[in-house]
N, C-alpha and C positions, 0 to 999 in steps of 0.2 A: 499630457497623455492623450493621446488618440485611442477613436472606437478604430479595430481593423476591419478592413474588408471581411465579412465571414469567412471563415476555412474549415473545409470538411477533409474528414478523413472518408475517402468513397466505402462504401460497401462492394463487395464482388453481388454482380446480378447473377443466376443461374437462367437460360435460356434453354439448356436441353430440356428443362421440366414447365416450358411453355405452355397454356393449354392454347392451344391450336382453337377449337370454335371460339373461344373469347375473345382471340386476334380477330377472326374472320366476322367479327360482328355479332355475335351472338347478344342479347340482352345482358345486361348486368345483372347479377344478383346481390347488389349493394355489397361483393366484396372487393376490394383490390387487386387486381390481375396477379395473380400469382408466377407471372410469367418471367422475375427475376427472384428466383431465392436464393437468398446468398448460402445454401446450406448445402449446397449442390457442387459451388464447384471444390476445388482443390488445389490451392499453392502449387504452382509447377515443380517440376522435380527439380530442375536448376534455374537458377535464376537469371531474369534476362539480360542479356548483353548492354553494361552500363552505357548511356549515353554518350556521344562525342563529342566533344562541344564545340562550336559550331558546324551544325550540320549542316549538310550539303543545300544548297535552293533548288536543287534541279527534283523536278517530278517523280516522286516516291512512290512505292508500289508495294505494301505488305499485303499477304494471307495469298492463297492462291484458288480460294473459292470460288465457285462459279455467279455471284452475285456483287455484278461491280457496284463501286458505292465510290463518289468523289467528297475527297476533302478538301476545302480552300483556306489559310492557315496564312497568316501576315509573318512569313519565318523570317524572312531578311529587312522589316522594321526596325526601327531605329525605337530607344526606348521603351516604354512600358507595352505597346502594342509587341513588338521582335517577341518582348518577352511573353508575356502572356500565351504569343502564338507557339512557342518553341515547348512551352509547359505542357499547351494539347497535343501536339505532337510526340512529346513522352509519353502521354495521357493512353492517347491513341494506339503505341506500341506494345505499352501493355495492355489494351482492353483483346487486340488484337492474339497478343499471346495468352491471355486469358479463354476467350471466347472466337476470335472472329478468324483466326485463320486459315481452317478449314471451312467456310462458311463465307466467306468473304474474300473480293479483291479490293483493295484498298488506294486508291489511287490520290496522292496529296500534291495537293498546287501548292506554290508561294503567288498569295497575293500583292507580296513585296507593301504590303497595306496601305497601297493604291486604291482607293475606289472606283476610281474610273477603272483599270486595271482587272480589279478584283470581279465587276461587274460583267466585263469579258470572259474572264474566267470560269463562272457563272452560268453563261448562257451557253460555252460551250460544253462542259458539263452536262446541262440540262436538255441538249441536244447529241449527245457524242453514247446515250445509253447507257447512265449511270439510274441505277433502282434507287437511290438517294442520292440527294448533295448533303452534305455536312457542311455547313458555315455559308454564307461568310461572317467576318466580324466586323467588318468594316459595315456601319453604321446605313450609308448613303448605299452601297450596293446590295445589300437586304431589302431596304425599301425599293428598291428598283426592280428586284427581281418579284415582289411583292405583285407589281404593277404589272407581271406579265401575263399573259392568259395561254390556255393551249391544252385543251383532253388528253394529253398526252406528257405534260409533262411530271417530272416524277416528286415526289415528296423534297421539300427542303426544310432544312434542322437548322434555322439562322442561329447564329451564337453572336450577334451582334446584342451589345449592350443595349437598355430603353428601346426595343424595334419593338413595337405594337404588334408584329403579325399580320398575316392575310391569309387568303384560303390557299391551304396546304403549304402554305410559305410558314411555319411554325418558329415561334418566340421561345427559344430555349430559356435564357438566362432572365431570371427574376426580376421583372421590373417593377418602380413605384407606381405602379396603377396595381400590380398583384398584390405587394405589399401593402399599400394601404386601404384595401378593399378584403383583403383577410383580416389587416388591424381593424375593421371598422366593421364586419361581419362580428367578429368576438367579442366586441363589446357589444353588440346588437342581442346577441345572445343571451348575456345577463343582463336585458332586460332594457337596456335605454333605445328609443325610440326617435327621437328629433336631432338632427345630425347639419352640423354646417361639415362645406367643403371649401377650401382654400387650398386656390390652387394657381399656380404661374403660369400667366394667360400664354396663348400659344395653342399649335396642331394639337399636343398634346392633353392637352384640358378638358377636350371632349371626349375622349378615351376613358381620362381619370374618370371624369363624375360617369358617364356608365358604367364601369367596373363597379365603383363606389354603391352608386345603387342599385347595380343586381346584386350584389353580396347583402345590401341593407331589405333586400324585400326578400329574401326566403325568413326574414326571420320579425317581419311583418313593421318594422323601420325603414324611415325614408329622409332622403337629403329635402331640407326643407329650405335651402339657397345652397348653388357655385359661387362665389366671390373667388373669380380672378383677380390678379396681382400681376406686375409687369415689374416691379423692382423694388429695392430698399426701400426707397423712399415711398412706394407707396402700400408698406408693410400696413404703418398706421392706419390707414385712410382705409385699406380693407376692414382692419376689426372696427373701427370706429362704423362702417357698414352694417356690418354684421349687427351692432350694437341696435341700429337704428331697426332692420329689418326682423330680427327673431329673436324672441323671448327666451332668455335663459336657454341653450339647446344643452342638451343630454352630453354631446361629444363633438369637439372638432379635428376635423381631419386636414393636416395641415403638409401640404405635397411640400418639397423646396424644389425639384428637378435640380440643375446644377450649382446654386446657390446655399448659402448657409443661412439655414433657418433661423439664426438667433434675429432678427429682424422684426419677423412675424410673434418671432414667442416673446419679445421684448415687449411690444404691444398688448399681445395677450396678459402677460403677468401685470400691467399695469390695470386690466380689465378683473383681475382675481381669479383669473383662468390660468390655470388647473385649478379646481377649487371643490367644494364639496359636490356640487352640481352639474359640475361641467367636466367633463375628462377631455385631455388631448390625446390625439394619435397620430402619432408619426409614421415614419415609412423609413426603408432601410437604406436612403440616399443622406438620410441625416448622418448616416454613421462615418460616412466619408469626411467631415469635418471634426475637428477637435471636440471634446468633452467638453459641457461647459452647462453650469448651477442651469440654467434655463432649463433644459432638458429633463431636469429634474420632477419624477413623476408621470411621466412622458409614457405611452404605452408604444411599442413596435413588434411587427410581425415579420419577422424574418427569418432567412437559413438556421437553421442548427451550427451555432458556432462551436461544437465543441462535440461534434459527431464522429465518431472511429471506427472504423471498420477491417476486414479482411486484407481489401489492397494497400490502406494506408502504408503500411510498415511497410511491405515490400516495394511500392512504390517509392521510398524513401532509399530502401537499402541497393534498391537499381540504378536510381536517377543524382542520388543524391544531397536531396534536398527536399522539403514538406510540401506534399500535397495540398492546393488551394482550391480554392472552388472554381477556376479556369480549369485544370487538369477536372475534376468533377462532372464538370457538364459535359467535357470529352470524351471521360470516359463513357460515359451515362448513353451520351447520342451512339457511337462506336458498339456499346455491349446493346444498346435497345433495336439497334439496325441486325444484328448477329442475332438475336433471337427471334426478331419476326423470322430471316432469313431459313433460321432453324426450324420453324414451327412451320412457317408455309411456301420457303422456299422461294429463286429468283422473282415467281412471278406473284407474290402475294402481297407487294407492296404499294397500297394506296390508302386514301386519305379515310376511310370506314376502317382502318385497321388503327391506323393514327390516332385515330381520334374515337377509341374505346372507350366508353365514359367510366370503364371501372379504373382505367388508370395505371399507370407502370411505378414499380417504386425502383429508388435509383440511389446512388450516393449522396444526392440533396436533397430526400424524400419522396412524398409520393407526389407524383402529377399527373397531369394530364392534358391534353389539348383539346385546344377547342374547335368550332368549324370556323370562327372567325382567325383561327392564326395565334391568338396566342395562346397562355397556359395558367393553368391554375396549380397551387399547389397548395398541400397541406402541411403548415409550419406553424414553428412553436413561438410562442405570443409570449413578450419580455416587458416586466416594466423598467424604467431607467431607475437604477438607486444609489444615492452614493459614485454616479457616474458609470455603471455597470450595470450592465441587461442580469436581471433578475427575470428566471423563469416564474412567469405566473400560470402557463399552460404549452401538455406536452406538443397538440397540436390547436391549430383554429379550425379544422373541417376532416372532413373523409371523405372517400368517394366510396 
């Protein structure tokens, strides 16, 4: 048995009932943007024109609003990338008949999920007068377009998988620096204080342990060592580190990035960790591999696997098939681009609207971004039991 990827059923956001100064900047009053409520909208009167299957690669055009928005989508990939991208593009159609298209032009690229390619894609886009880009997901062109500079250019919603973010270059989709900097915030909370980090050395590391310990000081905990790892083999030789350098810590937080952690937790259980004194915390990259006893006891912070909402069903009864959390974040960027649009209209879109501290809540909860690019969210905290996330809290934070 495998953990699955999480899968949400989205919620419909409401944008007509936006507040308008809490886009435009306004101070927060420590509540959540109220600017999607699902109670707002209302199931179309017919339901939308079920998908084709394979659809066309040439350059798509929904809504006829006066607020262009580009989307760049890997439709004609091969394998799990084609698919993934063809799901937002369903995603996309409904949020559009939902929300966006009186409010919206919609303009979709095939990035044929080329990076070098996609990358082009991108910059024309970001020069041709689009009020957003949506995507890309290709990995290597997020980062690229991260690296660009320009007062002018317009907001981007990367939906690439692991992309750290940059300024107004925005990290849609959940990464292991979010996840285990929420798991390690929620145990900080009840109360433990001294925190190792283990984490697989690399760009990425330095990301992790910042995450890690801004989430460990609002609640007056701190990472007390990084021990990077570079491989299996030297799974051991990290805790055996760890053994050498900190006394009994409170919690370890143990990243795998694209590896399977049972390596690091093989070492750990030889050390009696998980154990009365010590808690492990994982991240939601572990769930990508098989189930397995190690795991067992294991805290992680991640999506809501078992979230249902308003468009779920119809989304199923259009498209054919169950809504995941790829359609989710499609929807989610698609309905949050439609309600600024709505609240303040073509020319209301920049990075002080983005990056509202009170936050947008969406089909994969509530989040937020930040000025460095990526995002934070508020998700519900699982222990493993029996091989199965057991909710231990509904969420880890609020904004």
């Amino acid at each position: 048995m495998e953990f699955d990827r999480p899968v949400h059923g989205p919620r419909t956001w409401v944008v007509a009932s936006m507040l308008a100064m809490s886009l435009l900047g306004c101070q927060s009053k420590g509540a959540v943007s109220d600017a999607l409520d699902p109670a707002a909208i209302q199931a179309p009167n017919q339901p939308a024109a079920v998908a084709v299957a394979n659809a066309s690669l040439a350059t798509q055009s929904l809504g006829t609003g006066p607020t262009k928005v580009a989307m760049l989508l890997p439709l004609s990939a091969s394998g799990p990338a084609g698919e993934n991208g063809r799901k937002m593009l369903d995603a996309a159609k409904l949020a559009m008949t939902d929300l966006g298209n009186p409010l919206l032009t919609l303009t979709i690229e095939d990035t044929r999920g080329d990076a070098t390619y996609s990358q082009q894609l991108a910059v024309k886009a970001i020069t041709s007068g689009a009020k957003v880009v949506i995507g890309p997901t290709e990995l290597a062109a997020a980062q690229h377009v991260a690296k660009l500079s320009g007062s002018n250019r317009p907001v981007v919603l990367a939906l690439a998988d692991n992309f750290a973010g940059g300024p107004g270059v925005y990290a849609v989709c959940l990464s292991e620096a979010d996840s285990a900097a929420a798991g390690a915030g929620a145990i900080a909370a009840k109360g433990a204080k001294k925190f190792v980090l283990l984490v697989p050395a690399g760009a990425s590391a330095d990301i992790m342990e910042k995450r890690v310990a801004n989430s460990l000081s609002v609640y007056g905990a701190a990472l007390a060592i990084t021990i990077p790892y570079t491989s299996a083999d030297s799974a051991a030789k990290a805790v055996a580190d760890m053994g050498s350098l900190v006394d009994v810590p409170d919690a370890v937080v143990v990243a795998s990035g694209d590896s399977n952690p049972s390596p690091i937790l093989i070492a750990l259980k030889a050390k009696g960790i998980p154990g009365k004194s010590t808690s492990v915390i994982g991240t939601n990259r572990w769930l990508e591999h098989p189930t397995s006893p190690l795991l067992e006891g294991a805290y992680i912070a991640t999506l809501d696997q078992h979230e249902t909402g308003p468009i779920s069903d119809r989304f199923k009864a259009t498209f054919n098939y169950q809504a995941d959390v790829n359609v989710a974040y499609a929807y989610d960027m698609v309905a949050l681009t439609a309600g600024i649009a709505s609240a303040a209209g073509p020319n209301g879109f920049n990075r002080q609207v983005f990056e509202n501290r009170s936050g947008f809540r969406g089909s994969t909860g509530l989040f937020r971004f930040r000025a460095d690019g990526s995002s934070e969210r508020s998700m519900p905290f699982y222990r493993i039991e029996k091989g199965a996330l057991k909710p231990v809290a509904k969420s880890t934070s609020s904004f």
